[in-house]
Each structure stands twice: as structure tokens, then as C-alpha cells.
N, C-alpha and C positions, 0 to 999 in steps of 0.2 A: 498246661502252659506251653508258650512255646517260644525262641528265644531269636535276635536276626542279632549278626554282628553289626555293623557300623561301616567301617570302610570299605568299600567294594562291594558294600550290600543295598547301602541306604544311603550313602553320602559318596559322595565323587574326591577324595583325601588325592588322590595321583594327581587331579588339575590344581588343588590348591599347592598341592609340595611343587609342581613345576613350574606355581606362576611367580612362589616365592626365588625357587632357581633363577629364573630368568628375571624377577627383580635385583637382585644380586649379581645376576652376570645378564645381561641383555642379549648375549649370542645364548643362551641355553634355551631351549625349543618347550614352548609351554603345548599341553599334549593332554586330554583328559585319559580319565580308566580305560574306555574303548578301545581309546590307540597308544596303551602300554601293548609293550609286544613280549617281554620278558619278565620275569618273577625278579622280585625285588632288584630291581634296575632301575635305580631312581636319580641319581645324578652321576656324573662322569666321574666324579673319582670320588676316595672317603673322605679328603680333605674337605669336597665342596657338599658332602652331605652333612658333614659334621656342621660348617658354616652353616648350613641351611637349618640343622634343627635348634641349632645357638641360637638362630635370629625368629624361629617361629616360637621362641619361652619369649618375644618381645614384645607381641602382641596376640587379641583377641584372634589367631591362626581358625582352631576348631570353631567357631562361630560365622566363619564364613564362607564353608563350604558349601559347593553344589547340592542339591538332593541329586540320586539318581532313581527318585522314584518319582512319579507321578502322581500330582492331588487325589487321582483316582484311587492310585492305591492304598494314600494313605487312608482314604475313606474305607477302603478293603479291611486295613488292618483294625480304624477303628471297630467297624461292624465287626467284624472276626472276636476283636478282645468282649464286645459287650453282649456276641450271640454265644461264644463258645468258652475262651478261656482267657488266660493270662498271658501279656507279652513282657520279654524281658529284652533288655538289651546288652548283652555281655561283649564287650570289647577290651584290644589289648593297648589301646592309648594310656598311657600311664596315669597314675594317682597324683602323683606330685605336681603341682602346678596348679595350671588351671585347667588342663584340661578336660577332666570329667566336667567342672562346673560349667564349663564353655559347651560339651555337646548336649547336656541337660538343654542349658538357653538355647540350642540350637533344634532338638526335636520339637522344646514345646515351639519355638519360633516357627518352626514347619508344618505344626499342627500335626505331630505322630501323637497317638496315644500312650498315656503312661509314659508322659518322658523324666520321670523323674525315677523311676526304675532302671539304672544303669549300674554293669559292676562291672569292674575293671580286673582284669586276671589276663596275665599271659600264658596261664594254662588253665585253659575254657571248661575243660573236662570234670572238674570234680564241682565246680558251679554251677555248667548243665544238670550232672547227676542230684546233686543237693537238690534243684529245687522242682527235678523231676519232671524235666520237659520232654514232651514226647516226640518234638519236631525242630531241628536247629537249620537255619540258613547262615553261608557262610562261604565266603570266595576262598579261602584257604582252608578247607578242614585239615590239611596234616598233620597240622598241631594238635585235631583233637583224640584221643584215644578210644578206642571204642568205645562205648557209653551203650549197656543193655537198657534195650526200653527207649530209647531216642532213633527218632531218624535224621541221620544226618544230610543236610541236600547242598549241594555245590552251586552257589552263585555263579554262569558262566560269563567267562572272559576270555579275549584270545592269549592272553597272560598264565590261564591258567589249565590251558588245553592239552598242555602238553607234560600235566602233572597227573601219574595215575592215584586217581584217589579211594582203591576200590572199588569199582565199577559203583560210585556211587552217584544216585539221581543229579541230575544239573538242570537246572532253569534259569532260562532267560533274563526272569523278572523277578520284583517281587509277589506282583498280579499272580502269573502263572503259579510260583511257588504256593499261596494262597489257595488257588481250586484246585491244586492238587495232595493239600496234604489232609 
């Protein structure tokens, strides 16, 4: 099995939190993942973050997000799950609300495989180990703990370039990550 996180992997969450920003405040600068330039630097101050995720429990937010992958790749991932193995999707958007149920409708919406294989944990690590994946993609691994038996590979970002993650692999894409694990 092998497992991609969700934001920064497969969905564009940085242009959706900034278009909500800039709905809420029209001078805040709406910016996809590409041109984050800093690690969790998302609005100008906590007050207007805190506004920001009050106002995204008000509507269908996760449902209408970017992909940042391409038709192609989701074709990658199907072929992948039906020649090889199992995909998982483990993210740390929370339980409560609606969020899970909103990126479920949003894979199957995209036509990813297996979208209804989603588990929510803000510590990835003993989830990857449970179900014994041998390959995890993910813009942030810091959070995940070593895990024997998995390869961890770094979704890269210029956000995330200047975090050392262990000299551990980074790919471009989903694509790339695909032919190379």
C-alpha cells in the first residue's frame, strides 16, 4: 500500500485559504502553494486566521479546492492502485465537521482512486505503520516519525526548501513520485 497526504500533495488548500483571506479582507493577496514562500505563513495575523477558519466551518471550503495534480496523474495513480497496490489517503484536516466528508466528494469529484479511503490523524505515523505502507508522499513529513518499512518522500515546494527533512527524496510531482517508487 501506499499512502499521499492531501494538502500540498494533491490539492492546492494555500489558494483556497487565501481566496477566503481576501474574501474577507480584499487588500489580502490571494497566492497559490507555488508562491507560498514561508512554512505555515498564512495570514497576517492570528486574529485574521482565526476569522478565516471560523468562516471556512461555513461553507462546503474542502470541496472546492484546486487539484495540483493532473488528469494524467490521476490516471497514474489509478493504474498504480489496480496493477500494483492499495492507495490511502491520510491527512490532518480534522474529523469534526465536514471536513473529511467534503474531501471524500472532492477525490471522488476529481476522479482519484479509492476516495473514500481517507483517515484523518494529526499524527500520520502510527496510521502509515498500521496499515503497512511502504511508500508515503507528503509536503511536510516533520511530523512523521521514522516509520521502518516505509519510504518517506517529500512533496517539493519553495515553502518547504528550507526545512531539513533528512536528506530525504523530494519530487516535483505526483507523476514523478509514481515512476520512482
Amino acid at each position: 500500500m501506499i499512502g499521499f497526504d492531501i494538502d500540498g500533495v494533491l490539492c492546492d488548500f494555500v489558494h483556497g485559504f487565501r481566496q477566503v483571506a481576501h474574501h474577507l479582507n480584499p487588500q489580502s493577496k490571494v497566492y497559490s502553494t507555488g508562491g507560498q514562500l514561508e512554512w505555515d505563513v498564512l495570514a497576517d495575523s492570528d486574529e485574521e486566521e482565526d476569522k478565516i477558519w471560523r468562516y471556512i466551518d461555513t461553507f462546503p471550503f474542502w470541496l472546492n479546492m484546486s487539484p495540483l495534480v493532473t488528469p494524467g496523474e490521476i490516471q497514474q495513480m489509478t493504474d498504480h492502485m489496480k496493477q500494483r497496490e492499495g492507495i490511502l489517503y491520510v491527512t490532518s484536516r480534522k474529523e469534526k465537521g465536514y471536513a473529511i466528508e467534503q474531501t471524500v466528494d472532492w477525490l471522488a469529484k476529481h476522479g482519484f482512486p479509492n476516495p473514500d479511503a481517507v483517515i484523518s490523524a494529526r499524527d500520520k505515523s502510527p496510521v502509515i505503520r498500521s496499515h503497512g505502507m511502504r511508500a508515503f508522499l507528503d509536503d511536510n513529513p516533520r511530523h512523521l516519525r521514522e516509520i521502518e518499512g516505509t519510504e518517506v518522500w517529500v512533496r517539493d515546494w519553495k515553502y518547504n526548501r528550507l526545512v531539513e527533512f533528512d536528506h530525504l527524496p523530494r519530487v516535483s510531482s505526483v507523476g514523478e513520485w509514481l515512476r520512482s517508487i
